[in-house]
Structures are given as C-alpha cells and as structure tokens.
C-alpha positions as CSV (number, residue, x, y, z in Angstrom):
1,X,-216.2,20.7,-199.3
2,X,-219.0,20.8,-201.8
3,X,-220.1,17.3,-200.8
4,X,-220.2,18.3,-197.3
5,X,-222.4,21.4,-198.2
6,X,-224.7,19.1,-200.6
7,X,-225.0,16.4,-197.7
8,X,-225.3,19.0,-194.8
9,X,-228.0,21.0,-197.1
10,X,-230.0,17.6,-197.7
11,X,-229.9,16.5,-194.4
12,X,-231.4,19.7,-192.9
13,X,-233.9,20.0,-195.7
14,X,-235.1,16.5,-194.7
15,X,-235.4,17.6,-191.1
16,X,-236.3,20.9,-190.9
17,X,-239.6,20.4,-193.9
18,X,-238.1,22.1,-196.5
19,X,-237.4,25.4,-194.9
20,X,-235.0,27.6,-197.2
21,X,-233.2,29.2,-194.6
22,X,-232.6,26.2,-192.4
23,X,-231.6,24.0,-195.5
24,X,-228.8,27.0,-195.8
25,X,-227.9,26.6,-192.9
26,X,-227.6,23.1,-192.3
27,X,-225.4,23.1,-195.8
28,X,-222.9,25.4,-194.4
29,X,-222.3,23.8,-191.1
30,X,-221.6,20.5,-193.9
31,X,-219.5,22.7,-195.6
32,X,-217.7,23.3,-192.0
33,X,-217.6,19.7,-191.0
34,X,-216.3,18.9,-194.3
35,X,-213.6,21.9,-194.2
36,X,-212.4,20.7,-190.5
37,X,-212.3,16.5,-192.0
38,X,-210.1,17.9,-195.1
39,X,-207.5,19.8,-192.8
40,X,-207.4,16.8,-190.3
41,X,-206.6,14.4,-193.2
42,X,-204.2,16.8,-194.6
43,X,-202.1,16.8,-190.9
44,X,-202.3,13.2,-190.6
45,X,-201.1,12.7,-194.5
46,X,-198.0,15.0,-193.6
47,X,-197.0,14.3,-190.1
48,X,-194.0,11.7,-190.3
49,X,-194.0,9.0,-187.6
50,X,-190.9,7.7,-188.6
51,X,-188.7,9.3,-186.4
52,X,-190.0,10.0,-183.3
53,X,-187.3,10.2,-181.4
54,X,-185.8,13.2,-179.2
55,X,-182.4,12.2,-179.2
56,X,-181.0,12.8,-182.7
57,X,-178.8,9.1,-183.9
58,X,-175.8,9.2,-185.5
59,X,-175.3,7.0,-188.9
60,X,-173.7,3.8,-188.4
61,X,-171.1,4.9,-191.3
62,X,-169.9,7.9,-189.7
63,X,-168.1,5.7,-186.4
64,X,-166.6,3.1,-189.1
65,X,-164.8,6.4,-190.5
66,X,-163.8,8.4,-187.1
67,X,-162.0,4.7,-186.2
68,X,-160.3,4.1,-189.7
C-alpha cells in the first residue's frame, strides 16, 4: 500500500508541478489502487479451482465397500 501511495504521490507531483495538495491527492488515490490490487490478489490466491463442480462425487473407495 505504501508503494502505491509513494508511486501515486510521485506521479501527481510530476504532473500537477509540484502542487502539495494535488501530490496528496494523487498519493491516496495510489494508495486506493494499490488497496483494491492487494484484495484482488488476495481472492484469486484463496479461491480453489479444483473442484468446480455442482454435483458433489462420491470416492471411488466407498462403492468397492457397499459391494463387499
């Protein structure tokens, strides 16, 4: 988040001549970019594509039992 801040508040200061308040500015709406990029990498680092699936399966082991 702090890079995003520092990167945002460069960027703006670059753009906007040195201005105090626009260099603020521009660092929090980093700081919001960088917030929103962290939680979207969280949910893709936690979402499990392995079973996608509606229909829950059975293990293969439990029909060898019910028959035996």
């Amino acid at each position: 988040m702090f890079t995003g801040y520092l990167v945002g508040f460069i960027a703006f200061r670059a753009l906007f001549d040195r201005n105090p308040v626009m260099s603020t500015a521009g660092g929090i709406l980093g700081l919001v970019f960088g917030m929103l990029l962290e939680t979207l990498l969280f949910i893709i680092r936690t979402t499990d594509y392995s079973d996608r699936s509606s229909t829950s399966r059975r293990p293969s082991n439990l029909k060898i039992k019910k028959n035996q």
